[in-house]
C-alpha positions as CSV (number, residue, x, y, z in Angstrom):
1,X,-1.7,89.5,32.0
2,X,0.3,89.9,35.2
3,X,0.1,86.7,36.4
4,X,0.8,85.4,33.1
5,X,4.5,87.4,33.1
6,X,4.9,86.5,36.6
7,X,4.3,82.5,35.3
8,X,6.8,82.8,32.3
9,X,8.8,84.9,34.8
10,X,8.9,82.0,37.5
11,X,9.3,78.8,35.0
12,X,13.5,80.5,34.8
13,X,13.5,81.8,38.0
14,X,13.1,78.8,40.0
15,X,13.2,75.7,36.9
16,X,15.8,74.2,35.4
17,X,15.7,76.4,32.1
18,X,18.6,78.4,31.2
19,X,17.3,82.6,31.3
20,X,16.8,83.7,28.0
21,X,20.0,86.2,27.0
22,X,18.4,89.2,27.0
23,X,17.5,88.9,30.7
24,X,21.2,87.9,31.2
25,X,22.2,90.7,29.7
26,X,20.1,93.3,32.2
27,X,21.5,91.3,35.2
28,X,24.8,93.3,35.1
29,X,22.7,96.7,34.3
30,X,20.5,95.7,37.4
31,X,23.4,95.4,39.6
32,X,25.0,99.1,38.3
33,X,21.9,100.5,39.1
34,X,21.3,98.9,42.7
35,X,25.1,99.3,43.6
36,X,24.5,103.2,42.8
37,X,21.5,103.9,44.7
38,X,22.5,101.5,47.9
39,X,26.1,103.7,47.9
40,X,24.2,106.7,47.9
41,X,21.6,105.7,50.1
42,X,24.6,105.0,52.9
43,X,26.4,108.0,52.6
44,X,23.7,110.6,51.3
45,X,22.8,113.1,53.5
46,X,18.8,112.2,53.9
47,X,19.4,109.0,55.8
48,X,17.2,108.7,58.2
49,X,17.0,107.5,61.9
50,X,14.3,106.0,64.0
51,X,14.1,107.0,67.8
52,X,12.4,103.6,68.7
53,X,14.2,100.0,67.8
54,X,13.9,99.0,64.3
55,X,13.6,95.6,63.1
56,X,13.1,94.8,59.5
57,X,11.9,91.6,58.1
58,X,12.3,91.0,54.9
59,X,13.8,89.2,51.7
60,X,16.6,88.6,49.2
61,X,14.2,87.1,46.4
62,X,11.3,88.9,44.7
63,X,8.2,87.3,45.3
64,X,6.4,85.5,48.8
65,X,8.8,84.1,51.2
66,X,6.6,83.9,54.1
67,X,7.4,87.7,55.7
68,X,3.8,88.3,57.1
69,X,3.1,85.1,59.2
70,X,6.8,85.5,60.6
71,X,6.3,89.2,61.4
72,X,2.6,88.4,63.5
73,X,4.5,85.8,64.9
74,X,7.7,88.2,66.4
75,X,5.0,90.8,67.0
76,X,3.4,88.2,69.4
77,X,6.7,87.6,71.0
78,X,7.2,91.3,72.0
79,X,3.8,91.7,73.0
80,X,4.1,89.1,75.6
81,X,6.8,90.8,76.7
82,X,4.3,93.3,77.0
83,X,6.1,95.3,74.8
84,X,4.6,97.8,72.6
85,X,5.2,97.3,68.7
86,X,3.8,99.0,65.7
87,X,4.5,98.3,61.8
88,X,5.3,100.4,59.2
89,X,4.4,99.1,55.7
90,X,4.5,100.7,52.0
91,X,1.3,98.6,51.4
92,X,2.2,97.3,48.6
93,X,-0.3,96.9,45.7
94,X,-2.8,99.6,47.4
95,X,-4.6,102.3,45.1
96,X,-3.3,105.7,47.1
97,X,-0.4,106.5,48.3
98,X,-1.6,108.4,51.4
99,X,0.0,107.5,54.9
100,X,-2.6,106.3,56.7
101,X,-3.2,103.9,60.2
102,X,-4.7,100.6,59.1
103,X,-6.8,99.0,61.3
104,X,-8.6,95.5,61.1
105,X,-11.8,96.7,59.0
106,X,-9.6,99.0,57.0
107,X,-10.0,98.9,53.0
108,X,-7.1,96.6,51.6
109,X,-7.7,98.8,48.3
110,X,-6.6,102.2,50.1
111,X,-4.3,100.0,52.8
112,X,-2.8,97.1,51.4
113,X,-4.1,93.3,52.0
114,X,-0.9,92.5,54.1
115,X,-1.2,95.6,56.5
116,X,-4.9,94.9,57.1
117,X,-4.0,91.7,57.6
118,X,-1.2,92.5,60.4
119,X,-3.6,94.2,61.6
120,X,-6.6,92.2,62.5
121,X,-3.8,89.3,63.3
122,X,-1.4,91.3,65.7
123,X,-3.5,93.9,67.2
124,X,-1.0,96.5,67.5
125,X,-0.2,99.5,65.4
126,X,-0.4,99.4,61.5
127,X,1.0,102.5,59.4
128,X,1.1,102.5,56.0
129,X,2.8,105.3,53.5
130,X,4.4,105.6,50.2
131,X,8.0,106.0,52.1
132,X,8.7,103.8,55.0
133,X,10.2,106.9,56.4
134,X,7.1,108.4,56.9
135,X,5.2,105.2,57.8
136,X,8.1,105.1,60.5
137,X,7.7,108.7,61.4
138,X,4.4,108.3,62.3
139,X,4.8,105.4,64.4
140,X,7.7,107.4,66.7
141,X,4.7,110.0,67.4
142,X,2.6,107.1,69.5
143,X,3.7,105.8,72.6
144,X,5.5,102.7,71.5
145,X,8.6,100.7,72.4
146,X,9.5,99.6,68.5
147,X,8.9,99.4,65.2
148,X,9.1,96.3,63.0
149,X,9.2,97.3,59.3
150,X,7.3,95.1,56.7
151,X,10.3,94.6,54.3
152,X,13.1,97.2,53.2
153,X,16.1,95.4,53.5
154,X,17.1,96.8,50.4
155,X,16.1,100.8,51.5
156,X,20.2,101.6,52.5
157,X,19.0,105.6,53.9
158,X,17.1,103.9,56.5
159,X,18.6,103.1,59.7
160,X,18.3,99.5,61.0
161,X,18.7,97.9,64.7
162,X,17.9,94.5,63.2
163,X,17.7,93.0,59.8
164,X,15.8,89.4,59.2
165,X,16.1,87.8,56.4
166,X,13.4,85.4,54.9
167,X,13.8,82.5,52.3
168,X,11.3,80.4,51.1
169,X,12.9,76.5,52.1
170,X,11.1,75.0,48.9
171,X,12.5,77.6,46.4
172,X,15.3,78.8,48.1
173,X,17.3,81.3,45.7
174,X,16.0,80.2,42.2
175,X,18.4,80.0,40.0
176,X,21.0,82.1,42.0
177,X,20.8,85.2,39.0
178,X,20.0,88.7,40.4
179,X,16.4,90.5,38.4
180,X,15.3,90.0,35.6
181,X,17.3,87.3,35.0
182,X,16.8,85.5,38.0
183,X,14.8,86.4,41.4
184,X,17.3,87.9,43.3
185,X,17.4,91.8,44.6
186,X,20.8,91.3,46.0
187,X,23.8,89.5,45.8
188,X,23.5,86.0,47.9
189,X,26.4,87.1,49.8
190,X,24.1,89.8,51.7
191,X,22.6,86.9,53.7
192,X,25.8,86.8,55.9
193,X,25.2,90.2,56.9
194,X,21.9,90.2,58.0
195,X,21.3,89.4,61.5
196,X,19.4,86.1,61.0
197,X,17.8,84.3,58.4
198,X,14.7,82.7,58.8
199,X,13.6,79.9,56.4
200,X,10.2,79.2,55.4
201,X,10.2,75.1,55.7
202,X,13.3,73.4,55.4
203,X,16.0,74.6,53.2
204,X,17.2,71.5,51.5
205,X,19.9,73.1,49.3
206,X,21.1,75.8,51.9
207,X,25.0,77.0,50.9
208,X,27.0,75.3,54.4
209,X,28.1,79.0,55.4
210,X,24.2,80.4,55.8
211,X,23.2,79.8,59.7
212,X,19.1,79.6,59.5
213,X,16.5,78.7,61.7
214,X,13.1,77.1,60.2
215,X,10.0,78.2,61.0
216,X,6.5,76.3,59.9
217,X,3.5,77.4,59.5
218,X,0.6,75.2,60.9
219,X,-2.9,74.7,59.8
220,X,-5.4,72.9,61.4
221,X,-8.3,75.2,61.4
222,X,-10.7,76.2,58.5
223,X,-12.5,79.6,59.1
224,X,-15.3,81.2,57.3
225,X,-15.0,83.9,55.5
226,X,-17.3,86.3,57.8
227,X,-15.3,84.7,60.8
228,X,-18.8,83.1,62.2
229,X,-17.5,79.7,62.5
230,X,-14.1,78.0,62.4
231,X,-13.8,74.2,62.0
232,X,-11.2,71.6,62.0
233,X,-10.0,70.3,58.5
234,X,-11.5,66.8,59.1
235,X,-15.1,68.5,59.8
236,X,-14.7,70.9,56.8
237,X,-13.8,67.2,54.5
238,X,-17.1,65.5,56.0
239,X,-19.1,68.8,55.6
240,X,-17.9,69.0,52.1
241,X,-18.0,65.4,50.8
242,X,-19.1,65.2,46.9
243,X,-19.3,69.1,46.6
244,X,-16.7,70.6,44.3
245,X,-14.4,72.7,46.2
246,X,-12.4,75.4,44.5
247,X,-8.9,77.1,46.0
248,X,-7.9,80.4,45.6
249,X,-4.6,81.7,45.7
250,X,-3.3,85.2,45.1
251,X,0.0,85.2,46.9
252,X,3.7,84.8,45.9
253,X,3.5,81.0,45.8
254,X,0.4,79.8,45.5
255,X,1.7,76.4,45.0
256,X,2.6,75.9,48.8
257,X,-0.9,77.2,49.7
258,X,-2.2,74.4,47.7
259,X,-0.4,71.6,49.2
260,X,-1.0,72.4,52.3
261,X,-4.9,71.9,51.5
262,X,-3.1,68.8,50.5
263,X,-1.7,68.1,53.6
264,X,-5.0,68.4,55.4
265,X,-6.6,66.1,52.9
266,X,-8.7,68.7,51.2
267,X,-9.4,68.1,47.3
268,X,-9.5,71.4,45.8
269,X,-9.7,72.6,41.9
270,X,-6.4,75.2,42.0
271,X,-7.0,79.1,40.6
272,X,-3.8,81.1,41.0
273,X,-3.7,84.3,40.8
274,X,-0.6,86.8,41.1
275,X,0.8,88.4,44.5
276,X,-1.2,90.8,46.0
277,X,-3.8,90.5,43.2
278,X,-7.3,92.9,43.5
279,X,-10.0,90.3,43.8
280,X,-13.7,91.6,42.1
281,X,-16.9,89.3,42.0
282,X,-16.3,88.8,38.3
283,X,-12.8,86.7,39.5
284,X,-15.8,84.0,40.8
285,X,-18.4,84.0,38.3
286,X,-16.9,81.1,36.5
287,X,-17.3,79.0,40.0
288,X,-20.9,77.8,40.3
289,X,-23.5,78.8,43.0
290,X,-23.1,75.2,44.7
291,X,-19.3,75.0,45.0
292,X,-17.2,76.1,47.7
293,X,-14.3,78.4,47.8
294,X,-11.4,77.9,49.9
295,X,-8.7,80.8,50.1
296,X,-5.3,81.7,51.9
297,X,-6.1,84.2,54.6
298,X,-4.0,87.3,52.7
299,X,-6.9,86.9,50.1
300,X,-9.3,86.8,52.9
301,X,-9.2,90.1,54.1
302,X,-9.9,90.9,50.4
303,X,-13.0,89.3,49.7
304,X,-14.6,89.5,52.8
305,X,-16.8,92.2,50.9
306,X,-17.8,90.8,47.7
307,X,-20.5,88.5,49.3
308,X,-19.2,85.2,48.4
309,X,-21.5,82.1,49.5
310,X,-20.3,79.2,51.1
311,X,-16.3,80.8,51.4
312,X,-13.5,79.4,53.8
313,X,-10.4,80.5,54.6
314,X,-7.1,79.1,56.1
315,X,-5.4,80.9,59.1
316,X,-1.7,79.8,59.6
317,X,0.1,79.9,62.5
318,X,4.0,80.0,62.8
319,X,5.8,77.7,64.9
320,X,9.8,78.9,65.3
321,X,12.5,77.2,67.4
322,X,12.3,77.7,71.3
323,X,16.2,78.8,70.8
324,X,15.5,81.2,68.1
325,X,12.3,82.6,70.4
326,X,14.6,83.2,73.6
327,X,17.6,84.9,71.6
328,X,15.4,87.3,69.9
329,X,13.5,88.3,73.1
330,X,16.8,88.9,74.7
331,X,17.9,90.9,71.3
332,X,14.7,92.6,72.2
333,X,15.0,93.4,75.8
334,X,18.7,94.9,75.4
335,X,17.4,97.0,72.5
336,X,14.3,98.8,73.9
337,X,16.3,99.2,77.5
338,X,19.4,100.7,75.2
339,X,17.3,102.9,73.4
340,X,15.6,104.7,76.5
């Protein structure tokens, strides 16, 4: 049923079909509301302020962007610095609401699939909570240098050394309307006051006055899903030649998962599913004993347990600008240095 609102949700958001009017008529109602809770989270009393550098990446548009593999990809960056990061996460989608520290064989259903992800990927510090504050808090007690924070652009009590924005290049900013009526959580105008906006693939229909950098995300490799073996897309065709192969997807935009099996010249029958969806056996049952299931590696870390035969996943791997790389280390550098 989700999915299925998400769907009817999307075909307005991000198609060429006018919003019906009664989501028009809650955009201005959204707005109120955000504009209230924003001025009182910058002046109230309970903001709050990290001791270590905080970074957050995040979005303007509800829905994947491309946040995680750009966050394991800056996490790498201060690491080889030899820096020491953590993340704090809300872990969105999880069953508790418990803060917790999430490490690679963590359970997504108690953690979050993106955190345990993060995890495995960036090998440093994962803390999830129901308020970033406390996910934050938590991270200040261990011996670290800074914190990057898995979204919250829009939490105004929480103090910020750095704000990145995400947009996805293919969608860019729907159909410019703030929620429900369209997928914005802000006004497009808060994209000149972040410090830099990242774009996931080209941005063909960026407004002149936003200054991006692209980053892509690169797949070559095909793992499986116990991480055993790992081969190249070409040996993954050959090995799978006449055998139905079936894609799952349960991200933000499974579409772009989907043409990048595509791009590596993998035939696959598409299942979507929504963001951050709870995979059981019973999602598989209609996929028969012989077939082969490719998946994003966000749903990966999901159904890792459920003892899927003959299951593959696809690691990406983000490549940003050698410009964009050097200013942020030195944005870095000056922080952690400032902050001691």
């Amino acid at each position: 049923m989700r999915a299925g609102i998400e769907n009817w949700l999307l075909r307005y958001w991000y198609g060429t079909h006018r919003p019906p009017w009664y989501l028009r008529l809650l955009e201005p109602v959204y707005h109120a509301a955000f504009q209230r809770i924003q001025e009182k989270g910058l002046s109230g009393p309970n903001r709050y302020h990290s001791g270590l550098p905080l970074i957050l990446v995040g979005n303007i548009t509800a829905g994947g962007s491309g946040k995680t593999p750009l966050l394991i990809r800056l996490c790498e960056l201060a690491l080889d610095m030899n820096l020491r990061p953590g993340i704090a996460s809300t872990g969105y989608g999880r069953l508790c609401t418990d803060t917790l520290e999430v490490h690679a064989d963590s359970d997504t259903r108690t953690c979050g699939d993106e955190p345990v992800l993060l995890a495995i990927r960036t090998g440093a510090p994962v803390v999830v909570a129901a308020k970033r504050r406390d996910a934050i808090k938590k991270l200040n007690e261990m011996k670290l240098d800074l914190v990057f924070s898995d979204d919250g652009l829009q939490q105004a009590d929480l103090d910020r050394d750095v704000e990145i924005c995400v947009v996805d290049g293919a969608r860019g900013l729907g159909n410019g309307h703030l929620l429900p009526a369209g997928p914005l959580r802000e006004p497009v105008e808060r994209l000149g006051q972040v410090d830099y906006v990242v774009t996931n693939g080209v941005w063909n229909n960026k407004p002149d006055d936003v200054d991006a950098s692209v980053m892509q995300l690169e797949a070559s490799k095909i793992a499986s899903l116990d991480d055993a073996t790992a081969i190249s897309a070409m040996e993954f065709q050959q090995k799978y030649s006449g055998i139905n192969i079936h894609a799952i997807a349960g991200i933000g935009h499974p579409q772009r998962f989907f043409r990048t099996l595509e791009t590596l010249g993998i035939k696959a029958q598409p299942h979507a599913f929504s963001d951050h969806h709870l995979f059981t056996r019973g999602d598989f049952d209609s996929i028969g004993s012989e077939s082969v299931i490719i998946m994003t590696e966000k749903d990966a870390v999901k159904c890792r347990l459920l003892g899927l035969r003959n299951a593959w996943y696809v690691p990406v791997y983000t490549r940003l600008s050698e410009d964009f790389e050097s200013i942020f280390k030195d944005r870095l550098a000056k922080l952690v240095k400032e902050h001691k």
